[in-house]
N, C-alpha and C positions, 0 to 999 in steps of 0.2 A: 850922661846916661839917658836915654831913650825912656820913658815912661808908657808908651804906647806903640807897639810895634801889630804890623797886621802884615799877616803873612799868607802869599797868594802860592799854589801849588797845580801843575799839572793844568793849566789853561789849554793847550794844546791848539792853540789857532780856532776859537772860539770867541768872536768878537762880541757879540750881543751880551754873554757869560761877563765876561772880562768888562765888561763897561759896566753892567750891573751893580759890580763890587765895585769898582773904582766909584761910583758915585754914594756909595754908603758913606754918611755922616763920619763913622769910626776911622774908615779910612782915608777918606777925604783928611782926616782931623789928625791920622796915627803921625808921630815923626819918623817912622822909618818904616818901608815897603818892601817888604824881604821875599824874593821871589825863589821858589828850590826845584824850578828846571822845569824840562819839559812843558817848554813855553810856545813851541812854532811847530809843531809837530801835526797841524790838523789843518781846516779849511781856509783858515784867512791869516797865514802864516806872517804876512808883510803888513799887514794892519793891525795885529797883535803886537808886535817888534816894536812900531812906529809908537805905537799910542804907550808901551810902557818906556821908549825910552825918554820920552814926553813927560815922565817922573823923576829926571834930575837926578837930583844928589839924594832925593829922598828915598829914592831904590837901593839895597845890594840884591844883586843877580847872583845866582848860583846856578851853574849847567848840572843837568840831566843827563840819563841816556839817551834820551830823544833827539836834541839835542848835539851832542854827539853826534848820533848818526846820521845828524841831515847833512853835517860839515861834511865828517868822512864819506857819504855819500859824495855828495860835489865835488870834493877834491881827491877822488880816486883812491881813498884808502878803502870802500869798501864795493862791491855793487851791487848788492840788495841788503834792503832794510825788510825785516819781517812785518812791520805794520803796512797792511796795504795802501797806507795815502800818505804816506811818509815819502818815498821817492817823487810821487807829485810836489808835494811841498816842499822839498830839498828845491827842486825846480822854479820855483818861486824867486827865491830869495837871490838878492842881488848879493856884489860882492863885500858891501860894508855889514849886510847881517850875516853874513859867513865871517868875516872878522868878529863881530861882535860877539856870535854863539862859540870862536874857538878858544877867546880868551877869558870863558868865564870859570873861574874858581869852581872847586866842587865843595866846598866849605865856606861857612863864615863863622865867627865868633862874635859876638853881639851881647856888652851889659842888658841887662834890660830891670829896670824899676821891680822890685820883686820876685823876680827868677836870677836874682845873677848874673854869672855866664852861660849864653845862651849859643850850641852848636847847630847850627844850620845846614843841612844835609838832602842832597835828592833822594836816595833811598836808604843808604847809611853810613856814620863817618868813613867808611872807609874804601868803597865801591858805588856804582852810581845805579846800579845796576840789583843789588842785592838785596833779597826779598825778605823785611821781618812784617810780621802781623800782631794784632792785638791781641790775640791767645802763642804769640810766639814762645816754646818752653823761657825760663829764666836762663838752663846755658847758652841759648842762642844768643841774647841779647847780651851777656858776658863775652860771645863772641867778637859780636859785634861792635861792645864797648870795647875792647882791649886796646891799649895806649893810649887812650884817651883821657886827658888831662883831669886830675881828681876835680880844678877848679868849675871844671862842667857839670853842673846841676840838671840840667834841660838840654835834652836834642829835640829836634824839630825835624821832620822825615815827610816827605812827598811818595810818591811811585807809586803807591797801589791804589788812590784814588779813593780809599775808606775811612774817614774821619775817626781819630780815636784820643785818648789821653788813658797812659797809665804808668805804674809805679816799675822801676825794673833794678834791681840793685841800689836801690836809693836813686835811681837818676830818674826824673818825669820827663816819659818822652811822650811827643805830642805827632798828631800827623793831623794838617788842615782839611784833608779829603782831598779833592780836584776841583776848580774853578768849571775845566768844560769837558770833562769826561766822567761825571761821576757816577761809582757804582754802587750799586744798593736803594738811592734815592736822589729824586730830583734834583735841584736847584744846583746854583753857586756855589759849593763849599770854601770854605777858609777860615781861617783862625786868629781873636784879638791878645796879644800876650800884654801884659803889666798891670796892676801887679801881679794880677792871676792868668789864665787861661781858658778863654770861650770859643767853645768851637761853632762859628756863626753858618746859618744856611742863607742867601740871599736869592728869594722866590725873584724869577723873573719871566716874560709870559714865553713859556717855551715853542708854542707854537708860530707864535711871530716869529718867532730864533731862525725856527728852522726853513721857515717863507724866505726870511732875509738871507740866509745861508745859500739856500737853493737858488735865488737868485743873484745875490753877490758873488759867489764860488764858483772857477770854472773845474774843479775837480766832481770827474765825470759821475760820480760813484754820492754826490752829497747828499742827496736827499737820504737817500737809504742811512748812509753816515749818520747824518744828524737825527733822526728821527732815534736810529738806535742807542745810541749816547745821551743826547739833553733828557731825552725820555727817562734815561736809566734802566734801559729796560735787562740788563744785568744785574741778576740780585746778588744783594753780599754773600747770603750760604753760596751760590754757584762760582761767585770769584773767589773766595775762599777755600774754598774747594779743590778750585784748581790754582792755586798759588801756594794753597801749603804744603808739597812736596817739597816745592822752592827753598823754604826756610830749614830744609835739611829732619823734618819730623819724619819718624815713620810712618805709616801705613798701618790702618787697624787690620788685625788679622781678619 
């Protein structure tokens, strides 16, 4: 059983982000790097791939929507992605990360030193796609639970990029934040699980980021990209905002 598990979310082809964390002591140190999707989906799609498959047997990978859509893009199952630098980056990827991104699980289950069984999810066990929040009501997340094995104490949930922990039917579900798209606030987000759970931010100097972006990335649109993103310049009330229709609440009169 794992005593140290560090879990990376929502990188989205942000290289400078992604090495940040990777050279943190904790994870450097974790025995298992558990990645929940939406990993190539931004500026440096093929230098993201490379550098985490360079984690071995220390990784479990878990696909995303994102993810998803850059395969199905390539291989004509879809022909447009709504993120505007996703079809770029679909373009990118050769044909062993298009292997790689189609056979990844949308789940994992993971002992871990003080949480148990721990379920592993892009957005939630049962869709990859599907929006809960930290004020999400308790039947949402009974929705969202259903079938899922009583032995499940902890889910662990990526997709919307906003770090959280909380209590929902007796189950603690966690969500790391986003490694390179995060909303509400700067840095690196992600998360160390065993025996407890921290939700870590990893400052890194954003503006180098985005020099190195602008000039490493030939996707035309970067600089704008990354300034808007590493920035954060999305605050949580505005994403929240607009993501909580998603989770099926209503509308104040």
């Amino acid at each position: 059983m794992p005593n140290r598990v560090a879990v990376l979310s929502d990188v989205h082809g942000v290289l400078p982000a992604l090495e940040a964390v990777l050279a943190e002591p904790e994870v450097a140190a974790a025995d298992r790097v558990v990645l929940t999707g939406d990993l190539a989906a931004g500026p440096q799609p093929v230098q993201v791939l490379d550098l985490l498959a360079g984690l071995g047997d220390r990784a479990v990978w878990i696909g995303g929507n994102a993810d998803r859509e850059l395969v199905e893009y390539r291989r004509g199952g879809r022909e447009t992605i709504p993120d505007p630098i996703a079809p770029w980056a679909a373009e990118q990827l050769e044909e062993g990360h298009l292997d790689l991104l189609a056979g990844l699980p949308a789940t994992a289950t993971l002992p871990v030193h003080g949480l148990e069984e721990v379920l592993f999810c892009h957005a939630t066990p049962r869709d990859d796609e599907e929006v809960v929040l930290v004020d999400s009501r308790l039947d949402r997340w009974r929705e969202v639970f259903d079938g899922l094995d009583d032995g499940v104490r902890t889910v662990v949930c990526g997709h919307t990029h906003m770090p959280f922990v909380r209590l929902a039917h007796g189950r603690l579900v966690v969500n790391p934040g986003s490694v390179g798209m995060p909303y509400g606030r700067a840095g690196a987000h992600w998360a160390l699980l065993g025996p407890g759970v921290e939700l870590r931010t990893t400052e890194y100097d954003v503006e180098a980021a985005i020099a190195r972006l602008t000039r490493e990335s030939s996707y035309p649109e970067v600089a704008e990209w990354a300034d808007y993103f590493l920035h954060a310049r999305a605050t949580d009330a505005e994403v929240l905002a607009a993501f909580g229709p998603r989770d099926g609440r209503q509308s104040t009169p």
